[in-house]
N, C-alpha and C positions, 0 to 999 in steps of 0.2 A: 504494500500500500504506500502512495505516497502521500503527500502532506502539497496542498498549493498555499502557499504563503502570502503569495499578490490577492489571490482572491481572498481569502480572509483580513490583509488588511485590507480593500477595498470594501470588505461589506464593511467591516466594525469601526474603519476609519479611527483607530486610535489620537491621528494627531489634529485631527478636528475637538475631540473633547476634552473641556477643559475647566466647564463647570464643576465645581462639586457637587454631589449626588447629593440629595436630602432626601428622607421617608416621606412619603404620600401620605393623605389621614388616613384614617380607618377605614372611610368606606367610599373610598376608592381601591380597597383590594379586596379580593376574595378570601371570602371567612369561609370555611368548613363549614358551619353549622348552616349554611346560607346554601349551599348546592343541594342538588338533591342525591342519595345514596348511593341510588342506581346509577351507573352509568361508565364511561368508557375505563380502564383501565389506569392505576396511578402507579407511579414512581416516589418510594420513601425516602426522603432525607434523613442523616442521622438521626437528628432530635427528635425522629417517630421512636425511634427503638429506645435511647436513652431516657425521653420522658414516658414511655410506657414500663420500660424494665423498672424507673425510679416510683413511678405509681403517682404521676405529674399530667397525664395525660386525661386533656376533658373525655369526656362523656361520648361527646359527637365524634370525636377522633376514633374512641375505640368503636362505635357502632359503625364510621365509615368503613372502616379498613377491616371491620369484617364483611362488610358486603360488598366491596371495591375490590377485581383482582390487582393485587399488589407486587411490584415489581422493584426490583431489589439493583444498585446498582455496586459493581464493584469497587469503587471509590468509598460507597461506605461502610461495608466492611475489612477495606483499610482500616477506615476509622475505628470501627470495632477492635480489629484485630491490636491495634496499634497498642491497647492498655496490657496485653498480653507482656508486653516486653517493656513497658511504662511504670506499671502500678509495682509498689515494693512488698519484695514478697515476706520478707520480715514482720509486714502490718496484720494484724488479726484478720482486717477485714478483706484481703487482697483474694483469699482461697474462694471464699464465697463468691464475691461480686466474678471473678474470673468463671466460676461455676456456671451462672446463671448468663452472664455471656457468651459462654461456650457454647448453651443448646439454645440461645438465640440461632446465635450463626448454624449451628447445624440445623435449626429449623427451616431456614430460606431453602426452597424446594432448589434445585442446578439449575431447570428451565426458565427460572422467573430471576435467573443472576444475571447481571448485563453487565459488560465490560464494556466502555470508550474505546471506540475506535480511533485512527491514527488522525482523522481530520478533528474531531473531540479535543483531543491531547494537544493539537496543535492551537487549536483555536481556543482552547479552552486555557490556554498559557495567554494568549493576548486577552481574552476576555478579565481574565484571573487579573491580571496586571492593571486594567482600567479599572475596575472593581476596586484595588487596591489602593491607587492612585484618587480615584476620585472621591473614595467613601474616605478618606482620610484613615487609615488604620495604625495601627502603633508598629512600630519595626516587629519583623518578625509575625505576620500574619499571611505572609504570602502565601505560605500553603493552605492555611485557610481558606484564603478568597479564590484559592488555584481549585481548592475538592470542591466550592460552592459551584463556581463557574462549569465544570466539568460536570454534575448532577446535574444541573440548570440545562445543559447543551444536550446531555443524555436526553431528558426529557422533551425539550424541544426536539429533536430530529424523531423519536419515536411517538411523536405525538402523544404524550402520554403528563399532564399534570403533576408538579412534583408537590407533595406533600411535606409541609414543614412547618417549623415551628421558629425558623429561621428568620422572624420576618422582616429584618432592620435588609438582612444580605440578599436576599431572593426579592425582595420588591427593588434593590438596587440594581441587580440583576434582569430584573421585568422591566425597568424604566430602560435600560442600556440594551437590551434585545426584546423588543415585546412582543414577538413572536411566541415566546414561550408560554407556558400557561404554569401558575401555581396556585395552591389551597392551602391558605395559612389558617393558624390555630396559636392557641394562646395557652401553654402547660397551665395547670392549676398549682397553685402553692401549696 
């Protein structure tokens, strides 16, 4: 596979933007609780599985995503995996929580696991970089705004709504490609 470079900057035009990115209000973005159940097929961002394993997740999340086919991307279970080799194993609580992480991840059926492809990666590095540049982030978020950007693009090309709880980055995200489509949610305290 190759990677075209010109065409991707031509669409995302990096050095045309220059504004900084600001959140929309409320309701000018898609809430969860506002679609209806049924319907085409979603793509989970981290904070589905984090704020569901922590027991943060509302109500309507957990009713959507059991009647939504849900679709899993590899970028976030990176992020999963990533505490695997993160979290200190010395601490009490590191056995457990690695437990219950564990048969997360072995729960994602293989067929509903999606990995970025090589135009994703590529694009998803310049998208990552705008995101990063415009939202103002603090050194050291680039990979962050690199695995948003890359979920974001998943989603967009598989036509498929990314569901998060993301919503400061993913409506930054939606303003800089609005192409895409996402379903945000607000964890419960």
């Amino acid at each position: 596979m190759s990677f075209d470079l010109d065409a991707a900057l031509r669409w995302l035009k990096p050095q045309r933007r220059k504004r900084p990115l600001s959140r929309r209000p409320d309701d000018k973005l898609t809430w969860i609780d506002r679609v209806p159940a049924v319907g085409s097929p979603v793509l989970l961002d981290t904070t589905v599985y984090i704020d569901t394993l922590q027991g943060r997740s509302p109500e309507a999340l957990d009713e959507f995503i059991s009647v939504r086919t849900s679709n899993h991307s590899s970028v976030c279970l990176s992020e999963l995996t990533h505490v695997f080799g993160r979290l200190n194993p010395g601490d009490p609580r590191t056995e457990g929580s690695l437990k219950v992480i564990g048969q997360t991840i072995r729960d994602i059926p293989s067929h509903r696991l999606i990995a970025p492809d090589t135009d994703m990666w590529g694009t998803g590095g310049i998208l990552g970089g705008i995101l990063f540049r415009l939202g103002s982030y603090p050194a050291g978020a680039q990979g962050k705004c690199l695995n948003d950007a890359l979920v974001y693009l998943q989603g967009r090309k598989l036509g498929w709504p990314v569901v998060t709880g993301n919503i400061t980055d993913f409506d930054f995200l939606n303003q800089l490609v609005p192409e895409g489509r996402i379903l945000l949610y607000r964890k419960t305290e």
